[in-house]
N, C-alpha and C positions, 0 to 999 in steps of 0.2 A: 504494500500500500504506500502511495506516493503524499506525503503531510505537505504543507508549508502554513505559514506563518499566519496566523487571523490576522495580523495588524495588517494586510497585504488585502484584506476585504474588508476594513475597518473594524473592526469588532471591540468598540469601545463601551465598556461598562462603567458604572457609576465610580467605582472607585479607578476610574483610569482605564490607561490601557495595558492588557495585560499579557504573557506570553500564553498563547494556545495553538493548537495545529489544529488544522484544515485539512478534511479530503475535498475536494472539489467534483460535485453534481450539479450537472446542470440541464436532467432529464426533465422534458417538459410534458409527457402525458405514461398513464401507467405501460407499463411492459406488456408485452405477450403473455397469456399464460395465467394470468390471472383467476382463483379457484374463489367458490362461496366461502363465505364466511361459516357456514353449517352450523350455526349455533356454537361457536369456538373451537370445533371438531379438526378445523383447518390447520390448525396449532398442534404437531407431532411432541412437540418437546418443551422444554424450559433454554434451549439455545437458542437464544434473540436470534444471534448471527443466522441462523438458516429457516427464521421463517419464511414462509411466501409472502407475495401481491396477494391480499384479499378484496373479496370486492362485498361492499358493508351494504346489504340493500335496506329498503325502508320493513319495517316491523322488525328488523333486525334483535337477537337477544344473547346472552351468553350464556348466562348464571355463572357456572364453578365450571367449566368445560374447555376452559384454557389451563394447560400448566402452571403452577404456581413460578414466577419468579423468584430469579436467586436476590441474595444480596444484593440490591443493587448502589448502596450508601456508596457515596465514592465514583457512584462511575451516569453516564450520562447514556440515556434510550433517546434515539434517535430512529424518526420514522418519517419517511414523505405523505404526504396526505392530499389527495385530490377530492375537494367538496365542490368543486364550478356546480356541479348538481344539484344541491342541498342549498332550498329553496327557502323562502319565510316560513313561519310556523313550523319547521323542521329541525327538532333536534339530534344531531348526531355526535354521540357520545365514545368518549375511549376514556377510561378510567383505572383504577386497581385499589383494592378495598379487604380487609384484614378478614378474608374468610374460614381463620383457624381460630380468629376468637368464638366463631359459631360452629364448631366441630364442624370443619367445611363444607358446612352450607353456607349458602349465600345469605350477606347481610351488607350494610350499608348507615351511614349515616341517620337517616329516617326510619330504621328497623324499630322495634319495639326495645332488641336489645345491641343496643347500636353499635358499629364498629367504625376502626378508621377508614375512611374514604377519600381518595386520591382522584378528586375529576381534572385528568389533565386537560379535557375539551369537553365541552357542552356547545356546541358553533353549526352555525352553515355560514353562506355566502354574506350575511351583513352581521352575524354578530359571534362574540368568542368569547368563554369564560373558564377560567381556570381558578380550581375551590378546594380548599383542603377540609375536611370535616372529623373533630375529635373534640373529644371532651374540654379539652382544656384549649382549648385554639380559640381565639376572637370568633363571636358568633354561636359558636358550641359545635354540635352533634347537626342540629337543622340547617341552620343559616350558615354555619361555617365564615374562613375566611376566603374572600372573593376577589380576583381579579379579571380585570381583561377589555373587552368594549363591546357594548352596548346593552341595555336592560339598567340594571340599578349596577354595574360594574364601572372602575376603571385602572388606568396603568396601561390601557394598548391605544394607540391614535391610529386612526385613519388608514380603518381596519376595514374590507368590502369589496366591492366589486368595485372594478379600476380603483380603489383604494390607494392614497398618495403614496402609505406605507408597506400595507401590505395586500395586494391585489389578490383577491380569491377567483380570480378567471383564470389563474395559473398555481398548478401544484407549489405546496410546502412543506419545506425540509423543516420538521417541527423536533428540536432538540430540548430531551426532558431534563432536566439536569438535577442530582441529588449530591449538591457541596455536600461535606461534612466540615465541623469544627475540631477543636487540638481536644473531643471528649471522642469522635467518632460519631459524633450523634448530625444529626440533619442541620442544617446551616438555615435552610429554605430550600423550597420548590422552584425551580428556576424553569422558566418558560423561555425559549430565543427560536423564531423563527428568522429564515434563511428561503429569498427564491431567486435562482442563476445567480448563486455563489456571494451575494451580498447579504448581510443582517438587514433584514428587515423594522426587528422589534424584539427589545427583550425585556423581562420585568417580574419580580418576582411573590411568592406567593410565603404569607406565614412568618415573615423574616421579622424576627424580634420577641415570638412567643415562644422560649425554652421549654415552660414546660409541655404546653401540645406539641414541640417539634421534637420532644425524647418520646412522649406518647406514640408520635407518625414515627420513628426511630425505632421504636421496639417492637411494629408492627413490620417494618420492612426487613429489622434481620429475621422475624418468623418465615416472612415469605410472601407476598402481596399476588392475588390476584385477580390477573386483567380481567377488563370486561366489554363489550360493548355494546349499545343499545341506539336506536334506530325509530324516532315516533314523534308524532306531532304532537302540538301544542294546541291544537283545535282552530278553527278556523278567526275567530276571536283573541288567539294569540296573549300569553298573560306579558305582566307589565316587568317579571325578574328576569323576561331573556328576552324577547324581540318584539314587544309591542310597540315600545318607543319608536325604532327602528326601520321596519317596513309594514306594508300593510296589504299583502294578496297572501295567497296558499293556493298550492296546489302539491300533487302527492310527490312526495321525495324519491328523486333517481338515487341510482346507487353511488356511493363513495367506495375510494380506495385508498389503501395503506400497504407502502411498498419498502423494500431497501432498508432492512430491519438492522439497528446495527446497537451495542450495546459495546461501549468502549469507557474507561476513566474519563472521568470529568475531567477537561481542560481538552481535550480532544473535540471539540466543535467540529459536526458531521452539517456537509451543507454539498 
């Protein structure tokens, strides 16, 4: 694999600029080959590195049907994502959620007995939200803590279709990233999109609550897992993801998730 240098596609974070490698993508629609999502059936293993292109249709669902993820504190999930499809009132979801605090059955944030919840995306084409949910995190178990654009969110600009920053008529290399701190424990949820090798938008999620981020910490060395879901918001559309935003429906094409790649943090995949 051939790296060079983020500062070489500007990849400037709040504290400066800092030393990371780049692999350089700059595929613009999914690959050949592409399999259903099967209810998370699609996923043979817990090696990021050799998933497939899934193609996410609408009613789309997971439960516990994907392999649990490894450890991933430390290191950064990087995945392209094509939503041009994914319309108003459509939310499509990729998330990972502590389903050995339920003898792994599936649970969530909103469960009766709730566990940590990881929404990396809640998005289509005009809105993105990224939310961490645990007990002790700003917001709680329900509300959690929130970023991204549009609905009651923020921390991402000019976010959309022909979008200034980041244009959803064209795939995104969406890099998850799990800093740790000098205890090993979770730093924050870092969110940085990437389209044709440039940063688009980065911003992070949870950053300053210790104790919810040893809570999300001790759920991720268990094992987190993924999920994904696929469903509207009703024609009426609510007010915490896209009603602000746009104002039609019509029933959601399918999305894609490609080019799985699961590398140490500081390695920005684009």
């Amino acid at each position: 694999m051939a790296y060079r240098a983020c500062a070489a596609v500007g990849c400037i974070f709040a504290s400066g600029v800092i030393a990371l490698d780049v692999q350089l993508n700059v595929t613009a629609s999914p690959p050949p080959g592409c399999v259903d999502l099967d209810q998370g059936h699609a996923f043979k293993s817990n090696d990021v590195n050799s998933w497939p292109c899934v193609k996410v249709s609408d009613g789309a669902g997971t439960w516990t049907n994907i392999p649990k993820l490894p450890n991933v504190l430390g290191k950064t999930l990087k995945v392209t994502v094509d939503l041009s499809d994914v319309g108003c009132r459509n939310n499509l979801a990729f998330q990972a959620v502590d389903a050995d605090h339920n003898h792994g059955q599936y649970c969530d944030g909103q469960s009766a007995d709730p566990c940590v919840e990881l929404d990396f995306m809640e998005a289509n084409e005009h809105v993105w939200g990224s939310t961490i949910h645990a007990g002790s995190i700003p917001g709680g178990w329900k509300a959690g803590d929130a970023q991204g654009f549009g609905g009651d969110r923020s921390g991402l600009w000019n976010y959309g279709v022909q979008g200034g920053n980041v244009d959803t008529k064209h795939p995104i290399d969406l890099n998850i990233g799990f800093p740790t701190d000098g205890s090993g424990n979770l730093q924050y949820l870092e969110i940085a999109m990437y389209q044709y090798g440039q940063q688009k938008a980065r911003f992070t999620v949870g950053q300053g609550s210790a104790a919810g981020l040893k809570e999300v910490s001790d759920a991720i060395r268990r094992g987190l897992t993924l999920g994904f879901s696929y469903w509207s918001t009703g024609a009426d559309g609510v007010d915490w993801f896209d009603k602000p935003n746009c104002n039609y429906y019509y029933p959601g094409q399918p999305a894609y998730f490609w080019d799985w790649k699961l590398v140490p943090h500081g390695q920005m995949m684009v």
